[in-house]
C-alpha positions in Angstrom: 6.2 33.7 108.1 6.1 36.6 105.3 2.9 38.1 105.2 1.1 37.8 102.0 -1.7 40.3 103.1 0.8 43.3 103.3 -0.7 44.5 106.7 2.1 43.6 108.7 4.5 46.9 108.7 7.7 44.3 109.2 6.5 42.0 106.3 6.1 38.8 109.1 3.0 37.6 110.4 3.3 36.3 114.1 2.4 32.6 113.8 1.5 29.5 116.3 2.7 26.2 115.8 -0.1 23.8 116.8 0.4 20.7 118.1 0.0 18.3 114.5 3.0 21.1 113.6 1.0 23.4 111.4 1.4 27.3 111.1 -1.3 29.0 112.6 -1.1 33.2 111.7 -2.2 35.8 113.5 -4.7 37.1 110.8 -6.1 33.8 111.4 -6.4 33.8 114.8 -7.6 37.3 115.0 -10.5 36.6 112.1 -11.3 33.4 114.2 -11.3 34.6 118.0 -11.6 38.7 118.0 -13.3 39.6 114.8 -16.7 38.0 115.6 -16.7 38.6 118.8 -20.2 41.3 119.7 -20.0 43.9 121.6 -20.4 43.6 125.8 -18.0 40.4 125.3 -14.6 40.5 127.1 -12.0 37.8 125.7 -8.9 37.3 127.8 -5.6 35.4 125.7 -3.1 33.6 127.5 -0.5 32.8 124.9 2.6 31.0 125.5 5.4 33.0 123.1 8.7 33.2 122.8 8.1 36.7 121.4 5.5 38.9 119.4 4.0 42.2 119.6 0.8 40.3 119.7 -0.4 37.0 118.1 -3.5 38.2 118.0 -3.5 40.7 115.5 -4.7 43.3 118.2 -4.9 47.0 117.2 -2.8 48.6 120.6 0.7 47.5 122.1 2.0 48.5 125.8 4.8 51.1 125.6 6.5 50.1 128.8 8.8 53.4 128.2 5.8 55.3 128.1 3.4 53.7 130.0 0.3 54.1 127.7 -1.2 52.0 124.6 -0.1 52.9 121.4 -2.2 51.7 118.1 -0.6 50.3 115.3 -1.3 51.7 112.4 -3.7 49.7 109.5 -4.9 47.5 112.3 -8.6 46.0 112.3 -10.5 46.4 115.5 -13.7 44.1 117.3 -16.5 45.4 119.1 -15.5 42.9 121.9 -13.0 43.8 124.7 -10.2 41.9 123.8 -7.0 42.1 126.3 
């Protein structure tokens, strides 16, 4: 879905499709699940996708080339340990 925040660097925001068949984005999911999140709280996501860097909105990737965590840049961050 295009992203109307402009925070997404491709211009799509990673979406869910729940089960009455409405979008749900990740800016969404991340303001929902991660941002409120204190800190000392650990929050594990299994997600089911077909593809996505994350669906969370999460600020780090996994370089597999690389083997480290990269950070996106412009991303928002929790206090929570979020994986």
């Amino acid at each position: 879905i295009e992203d109307k925040s402009g925070e997404e660097e491709d211009g799509m925001d990673e979406t869910i499709i729940s089960s009455d068949q409405k979008n749900i984005i990740d800016d969404e999911l991340f303001q929902t699940l991660v941002s409120t999140l204190p800190s000392g709280v650990a929050l594990t996501a299994v997600m089911d996708c077909c593809h996505s860097g994350t669906g969370l909105d999460l600020p780090f990737f996994w370089d597999r080339e690389d083997c480290s965590w990269i950070q996106e840049p412009g991303t928002k961050h929790s206090r929570a340990d979020v994986r």
